[in-house]
C-alpha positions as CSV (number, residue, x, y, z in Angstrom):
1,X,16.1,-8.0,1.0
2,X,13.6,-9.4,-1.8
3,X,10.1,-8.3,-1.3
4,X,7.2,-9.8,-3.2
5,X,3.6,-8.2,-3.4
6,X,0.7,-9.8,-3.6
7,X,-2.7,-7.2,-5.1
8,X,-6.0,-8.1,-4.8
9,X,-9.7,-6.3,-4.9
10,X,-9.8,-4.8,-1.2
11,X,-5.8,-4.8,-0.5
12,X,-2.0,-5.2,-0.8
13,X,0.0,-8.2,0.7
14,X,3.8,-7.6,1.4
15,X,6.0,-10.4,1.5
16,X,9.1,-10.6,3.5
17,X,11.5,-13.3,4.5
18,X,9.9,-14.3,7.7
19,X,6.4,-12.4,7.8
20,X,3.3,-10.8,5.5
21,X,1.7,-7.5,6.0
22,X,-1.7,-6.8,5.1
23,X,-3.5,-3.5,4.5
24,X,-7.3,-3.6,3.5
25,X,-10.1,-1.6,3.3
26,X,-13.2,-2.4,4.9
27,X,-16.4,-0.7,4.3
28,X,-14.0,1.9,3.9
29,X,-11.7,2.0,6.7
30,X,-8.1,1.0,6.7
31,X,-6.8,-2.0,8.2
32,X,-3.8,-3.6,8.7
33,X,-2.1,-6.4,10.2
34,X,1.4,-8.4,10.1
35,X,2.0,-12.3,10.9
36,X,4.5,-15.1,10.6
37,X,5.4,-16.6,7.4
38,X,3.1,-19.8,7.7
39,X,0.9,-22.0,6.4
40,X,-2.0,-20.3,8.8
41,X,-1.3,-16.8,7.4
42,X,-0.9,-18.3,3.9
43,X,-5.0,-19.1,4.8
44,X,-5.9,-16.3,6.3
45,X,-4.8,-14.5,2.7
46,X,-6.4,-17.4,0.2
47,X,-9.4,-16.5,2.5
48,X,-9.6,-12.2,2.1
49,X,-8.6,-12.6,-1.5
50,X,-11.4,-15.1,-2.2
51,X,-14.0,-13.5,-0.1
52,X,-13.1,-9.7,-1.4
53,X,-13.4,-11.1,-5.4
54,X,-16.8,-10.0,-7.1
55,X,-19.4,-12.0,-7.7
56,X,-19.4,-12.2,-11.3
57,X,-15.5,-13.6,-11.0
58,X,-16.8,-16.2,-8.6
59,X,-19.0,-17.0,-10.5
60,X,-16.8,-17.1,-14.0
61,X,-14.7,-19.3,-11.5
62,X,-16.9,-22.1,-10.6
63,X,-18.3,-22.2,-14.0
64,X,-14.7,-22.9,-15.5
65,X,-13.5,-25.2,-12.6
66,X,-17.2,-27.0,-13.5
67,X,-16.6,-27.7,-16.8
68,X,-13.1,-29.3,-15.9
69,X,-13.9,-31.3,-12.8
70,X,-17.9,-32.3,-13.7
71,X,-17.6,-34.1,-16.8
72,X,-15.0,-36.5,-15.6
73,X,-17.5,-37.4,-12.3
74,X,-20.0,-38.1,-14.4
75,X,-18.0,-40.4,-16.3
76,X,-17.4,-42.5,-13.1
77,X,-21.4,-43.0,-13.4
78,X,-22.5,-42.4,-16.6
79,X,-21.0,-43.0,-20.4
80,X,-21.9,-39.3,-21.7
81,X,-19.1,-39.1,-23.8
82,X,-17.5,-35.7,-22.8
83,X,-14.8,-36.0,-20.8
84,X,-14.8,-31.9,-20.3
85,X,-11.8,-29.5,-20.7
86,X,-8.7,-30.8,-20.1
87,X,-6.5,-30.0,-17.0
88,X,-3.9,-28.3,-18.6
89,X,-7.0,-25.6,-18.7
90,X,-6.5,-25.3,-14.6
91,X,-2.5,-23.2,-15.7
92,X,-5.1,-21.5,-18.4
93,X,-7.2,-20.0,-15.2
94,X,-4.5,-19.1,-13.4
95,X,-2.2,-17.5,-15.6
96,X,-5.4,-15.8,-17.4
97,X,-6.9,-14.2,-14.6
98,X,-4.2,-11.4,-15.5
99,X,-6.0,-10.3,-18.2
100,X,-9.4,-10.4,-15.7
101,X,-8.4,-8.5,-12.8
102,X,-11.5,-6.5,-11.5
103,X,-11.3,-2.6,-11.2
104,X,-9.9,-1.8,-7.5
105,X,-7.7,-5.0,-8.0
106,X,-6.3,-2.7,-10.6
107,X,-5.7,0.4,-9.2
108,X,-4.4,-1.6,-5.7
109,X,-1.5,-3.3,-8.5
110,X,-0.9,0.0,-9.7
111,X,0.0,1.4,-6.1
112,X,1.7,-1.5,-5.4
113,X,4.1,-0.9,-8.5
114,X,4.0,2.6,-7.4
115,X,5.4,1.5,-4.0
116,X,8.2,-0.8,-5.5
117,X,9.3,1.9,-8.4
118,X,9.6,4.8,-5.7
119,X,13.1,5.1,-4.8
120,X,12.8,7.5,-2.0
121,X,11.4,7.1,1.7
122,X,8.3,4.9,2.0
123,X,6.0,7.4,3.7
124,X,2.6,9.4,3.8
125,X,4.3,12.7,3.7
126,X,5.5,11.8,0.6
127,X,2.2,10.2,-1.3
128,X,2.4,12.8,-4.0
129,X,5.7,11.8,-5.0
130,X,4.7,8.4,-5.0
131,X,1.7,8.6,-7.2
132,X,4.3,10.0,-9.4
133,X,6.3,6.9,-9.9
134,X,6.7,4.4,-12.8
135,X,3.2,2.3,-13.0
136,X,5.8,-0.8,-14.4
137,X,7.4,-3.1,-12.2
138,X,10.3,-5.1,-13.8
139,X,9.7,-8.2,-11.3
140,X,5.8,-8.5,-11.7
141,X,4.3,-11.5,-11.9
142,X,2.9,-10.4,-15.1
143,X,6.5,-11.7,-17.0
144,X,5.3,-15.0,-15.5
145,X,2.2,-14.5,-17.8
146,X,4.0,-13.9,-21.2
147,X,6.8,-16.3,-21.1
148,X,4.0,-19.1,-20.1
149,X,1.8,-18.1,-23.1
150,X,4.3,-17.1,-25.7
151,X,6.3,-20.6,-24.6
152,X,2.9,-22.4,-25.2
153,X,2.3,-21.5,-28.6
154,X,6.1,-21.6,-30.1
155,X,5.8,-25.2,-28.7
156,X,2.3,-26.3,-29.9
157,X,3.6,-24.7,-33.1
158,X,6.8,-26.1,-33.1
159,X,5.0,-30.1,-32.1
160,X,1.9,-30.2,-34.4
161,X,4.5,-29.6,-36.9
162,X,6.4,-32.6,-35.9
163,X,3.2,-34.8,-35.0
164,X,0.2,-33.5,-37.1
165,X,-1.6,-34.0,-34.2
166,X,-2.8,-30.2,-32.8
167,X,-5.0,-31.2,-29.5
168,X,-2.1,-33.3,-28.5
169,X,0.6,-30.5,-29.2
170,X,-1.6,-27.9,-27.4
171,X,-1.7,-30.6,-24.3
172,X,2.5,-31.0,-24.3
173,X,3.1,-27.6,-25.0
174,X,0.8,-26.3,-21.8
175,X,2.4,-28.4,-19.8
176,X,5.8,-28.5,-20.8
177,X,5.5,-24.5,-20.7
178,X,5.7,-24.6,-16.8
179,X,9.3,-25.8,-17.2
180,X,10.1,-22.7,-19.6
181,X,9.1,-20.1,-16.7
182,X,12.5,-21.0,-14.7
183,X,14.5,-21.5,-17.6
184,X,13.5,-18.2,-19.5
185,X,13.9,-16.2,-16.0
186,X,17.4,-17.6,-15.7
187,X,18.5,-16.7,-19.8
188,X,16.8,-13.3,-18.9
189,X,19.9,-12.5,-16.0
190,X,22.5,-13.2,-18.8
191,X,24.3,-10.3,-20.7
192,X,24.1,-12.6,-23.9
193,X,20.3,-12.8,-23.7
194,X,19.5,-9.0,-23.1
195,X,17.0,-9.0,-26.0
196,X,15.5,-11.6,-24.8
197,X,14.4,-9.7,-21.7
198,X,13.5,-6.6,-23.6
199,X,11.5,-8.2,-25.5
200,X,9.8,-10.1,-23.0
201,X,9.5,-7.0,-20.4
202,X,8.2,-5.1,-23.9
203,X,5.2,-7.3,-24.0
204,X,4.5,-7.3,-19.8
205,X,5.2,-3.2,-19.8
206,X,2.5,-2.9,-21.9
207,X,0.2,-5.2,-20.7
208,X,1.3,-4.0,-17.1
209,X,-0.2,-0.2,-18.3
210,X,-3.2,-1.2,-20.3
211,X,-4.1,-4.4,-18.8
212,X,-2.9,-5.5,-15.4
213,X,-3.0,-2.1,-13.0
214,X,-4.7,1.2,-13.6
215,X,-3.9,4.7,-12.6
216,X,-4.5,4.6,-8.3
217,X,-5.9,6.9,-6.0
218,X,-5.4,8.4,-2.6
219,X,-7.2,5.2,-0.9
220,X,-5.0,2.2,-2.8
221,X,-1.3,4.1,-2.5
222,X,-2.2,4.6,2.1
223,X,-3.2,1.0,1.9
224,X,0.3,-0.2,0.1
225,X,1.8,2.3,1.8
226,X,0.7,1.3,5.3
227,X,1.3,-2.8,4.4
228,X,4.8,-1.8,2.8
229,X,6.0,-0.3,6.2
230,X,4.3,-2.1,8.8
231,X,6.6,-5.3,7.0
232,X,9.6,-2.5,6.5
233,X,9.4,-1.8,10.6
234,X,10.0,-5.9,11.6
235,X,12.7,-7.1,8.2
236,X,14.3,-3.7,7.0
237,X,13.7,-0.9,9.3
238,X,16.8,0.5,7.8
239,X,14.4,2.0,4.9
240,X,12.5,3.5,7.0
241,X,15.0,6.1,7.6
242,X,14.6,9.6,6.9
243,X,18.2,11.1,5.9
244,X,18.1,15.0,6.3
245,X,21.3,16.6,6.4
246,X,21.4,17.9,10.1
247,X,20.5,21.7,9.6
248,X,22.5,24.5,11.8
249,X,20.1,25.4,14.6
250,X,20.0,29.0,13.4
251,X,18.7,27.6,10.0
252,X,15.9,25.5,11.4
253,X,12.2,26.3,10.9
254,X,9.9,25.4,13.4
255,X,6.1,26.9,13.3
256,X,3.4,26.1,15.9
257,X,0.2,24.7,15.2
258,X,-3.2,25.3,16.7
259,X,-5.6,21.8,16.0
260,X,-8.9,21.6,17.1
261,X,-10.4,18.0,16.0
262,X,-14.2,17.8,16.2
263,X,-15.8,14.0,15.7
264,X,-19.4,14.9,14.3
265,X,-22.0,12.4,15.0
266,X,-21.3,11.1,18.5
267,X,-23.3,9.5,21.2
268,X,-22.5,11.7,23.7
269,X,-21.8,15.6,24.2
270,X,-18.5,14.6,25.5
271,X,-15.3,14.0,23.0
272,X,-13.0,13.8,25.8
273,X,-12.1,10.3,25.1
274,X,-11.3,10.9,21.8
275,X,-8.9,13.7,22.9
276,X,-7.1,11.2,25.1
277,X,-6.9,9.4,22.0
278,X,-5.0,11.4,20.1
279,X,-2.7,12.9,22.6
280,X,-1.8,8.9,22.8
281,X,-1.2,9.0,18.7
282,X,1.3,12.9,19.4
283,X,3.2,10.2,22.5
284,X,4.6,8.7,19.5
285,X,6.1,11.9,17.9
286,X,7.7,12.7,20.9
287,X,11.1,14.0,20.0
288,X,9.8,15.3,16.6
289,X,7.5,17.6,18.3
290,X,6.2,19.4,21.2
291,X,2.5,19.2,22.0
292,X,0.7,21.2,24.9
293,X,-3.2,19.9,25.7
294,X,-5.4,23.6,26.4
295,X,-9.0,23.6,27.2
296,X,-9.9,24.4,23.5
297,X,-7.6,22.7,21.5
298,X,-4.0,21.2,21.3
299,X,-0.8,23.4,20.2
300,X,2.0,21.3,18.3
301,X,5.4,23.0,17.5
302,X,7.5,21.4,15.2
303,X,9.1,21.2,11.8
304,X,6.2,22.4,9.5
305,X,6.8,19.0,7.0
306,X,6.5,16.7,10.0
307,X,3.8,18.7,11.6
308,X,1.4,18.3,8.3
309,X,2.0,14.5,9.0
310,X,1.2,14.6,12.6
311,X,-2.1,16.5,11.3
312,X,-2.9,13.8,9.1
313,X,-2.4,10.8,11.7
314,X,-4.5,12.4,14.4
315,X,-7.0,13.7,12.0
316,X,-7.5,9.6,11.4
317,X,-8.2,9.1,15.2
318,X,-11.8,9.8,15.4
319,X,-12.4,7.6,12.1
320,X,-10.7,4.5,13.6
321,X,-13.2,4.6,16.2
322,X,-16.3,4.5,14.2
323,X,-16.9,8.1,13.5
324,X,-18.2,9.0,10.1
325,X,-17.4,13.1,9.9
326,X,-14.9,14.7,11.5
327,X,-13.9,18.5,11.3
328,X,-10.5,19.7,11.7
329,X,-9.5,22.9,12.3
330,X,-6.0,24.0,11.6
331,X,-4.2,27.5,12.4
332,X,-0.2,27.6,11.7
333,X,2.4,30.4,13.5
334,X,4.9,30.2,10.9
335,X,7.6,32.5,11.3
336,X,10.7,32.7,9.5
337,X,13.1,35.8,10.6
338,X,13.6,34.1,13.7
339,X,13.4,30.8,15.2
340,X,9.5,30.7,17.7
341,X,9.1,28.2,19.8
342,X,6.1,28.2,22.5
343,X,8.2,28.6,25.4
344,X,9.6,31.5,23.7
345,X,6.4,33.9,22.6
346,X,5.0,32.7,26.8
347,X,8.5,34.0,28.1
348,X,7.8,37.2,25.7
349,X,4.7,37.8,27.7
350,X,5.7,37.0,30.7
351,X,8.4,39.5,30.2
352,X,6.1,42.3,29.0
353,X,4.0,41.9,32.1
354,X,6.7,41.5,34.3
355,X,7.5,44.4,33.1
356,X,4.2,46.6,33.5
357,X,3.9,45.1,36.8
358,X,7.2,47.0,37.3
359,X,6.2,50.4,36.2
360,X,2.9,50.4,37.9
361,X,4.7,49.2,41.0
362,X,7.2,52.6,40.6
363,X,4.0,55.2,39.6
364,X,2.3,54.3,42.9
365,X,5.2,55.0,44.6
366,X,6.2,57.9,43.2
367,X,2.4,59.3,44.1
């Protein structure tokens, strides 16, 4: 399955054969969403990335699209002699913009590359390992980027030698250049051109570290992570697999968690809604854990690993809903010389008073 990714300043666009997933920050919060393949979704895209750009890019933009486009009007009406830059300037723009990215568009490449060099499970459990991965990504669009430029000047080179004439060899060679892209990707897949591919992946590697992404943080790798499997869960849910080798039950660790989640800052005394909230969010572990709602807070037993990421997703719930602080407070029963479950340490008691009960029973007869 071939997956393209798509960076830009507040997000990461996955690619798939039939659909695109989208995950964003906005004012902070993480969003997400997946659609069809279409010409509609291909909008809805053209319209975050364009909206999310700074203003100072906008603005470099319009200035460079002005000095292409206004010129030539003008000539329709008016005989001021420059005809403005030429169009081949347009592939300039869009090629160039590589070497422009803003900061965050960056750092959300760089976790997208992160994503893509990972070889394990996709996942939040496993951010750390993630951020870990190779910042290089042997298929970025950034080889699209050298073998354009590098093709335009060995043919302006090669041309003004043959014609003398160097505006006219710059003008062949730019657009002649956008033939070389297939044809240098194609020599690239053949044993016989190997160092052609190292050199060219030489060049993109290094403008990939020290150009094109930057190091991420936590906030960039959720949001590729979050695009990368909500597209993974409709085209290749197959990846999404976690392959443990099936412990003996003897050898398996559960501990028991005691979470207390506290939204600070709302409207009313009452958090009971946002309780209800996140026993919906623990529904969907069902099978991986075992939850039990108490007065005071919520107990989870489970596999400590899977119960950290359980943490994490209903530690999120208060923030989806609009809440700016939230407090979260975490005791773990971990025992390892024997397997504790909840049902087993209430049994335990229940024994032990079962028992007392007993013996008071058998003193009052006795007297």
């Amino acid at each position: 399955m071939k997956i393209r990714g798509l960076s830009y300043q507040n997000g990461i666009f996955y690619i798939g054969k039939n659909h695109v997933a989208c995950a964003y920050h906005d004012h902070g919060r993480l969003k997400s969403w997946l659609k069809p393949l279409s010409a509609e979704t291909m909008l809805v895209m053209i319209k975050q990335v364009m909206l999310s750009m700074p203003l100072w890019f906008k603005a470099l933009t319009i200035l460079f699209f002005g000095f292409i486009f206004v010129p030539k009007i003008l000539l329709l009406f008016v005989d001021s002699g420059w005809q403005g830059l030429p169009y081949y300037m347009i592939f300039y723009y869009l090629f160039g913009t590589h070497f422009l990215f803003p900061k965050q568009l960056r750092k959300y490449h760089g976790a997208e590359h992160k994503v893509f060099s990972d070889t394990g499970v996709i996942r939040r459990a496993r951010l750390s390992r993630i951020q870990k991965a190779a910042i290089t990504n042997r298929y970025c669009s950034t080889n699209i980027v050298v073998i354009y430029f590098i093709s335009v000047i060995v043919l302006a080179g090669i041309v003004a030698v043959f014609t003398g004439n160097t505006e006219r060899a710059l003008a062949m060679a730019s657009y002649s250049s956008l033939l070389a892209i297939p044809l240098v990707n194609m020599l690239m897949n053949r044993k016989e051109f190997g160092w052609l591919k190292k050199s060219i992946l030489r060049v993109s590697y290094w403008l990939q570290i020290h150009v094109t992404t930057a190091e991420p943080e936590r906030n960039h790798l959720m949001a590729s992570i979050e695009s990368y499997r909500k597209l993974a869960a409709k085209e290749f849910p197959e990846r999404l697999v976690v392959h443990r080798p099936k412990p003996k039950k003897e050898e398996k660790q559960m501990a028991i968690v005691d979470v207390t989640i506290i939204p600070i800052g709302t409207e009313t005394p009452s958090v009971s809604q946002y309780v209800a909230c996140i026993h919906e969010v623990l529904k969907t572990y069902e099978g991986k854990v075992t939850f039990q709602l108490t007065p005071m807070s919520t107990l989870i037993e489970g596999e400590l690993p899977v119960l950290f990421e359980v943490i994490q997703a209903i530690h999120e719930v208060p923030f989806k809903h609009g809440i700016k602080r939230v407090a979260t407070n975490i005791r773990i029963d971990d025992r390892r010389d024997k397997l504790s479950t909840m049902e087993g340490k209430l049994e335990a008691v229940q024994s032990k008073l079962a028992q007392t009960s007993s013996e008071i029973y058998q003193q009052d007869k006795i007297n």
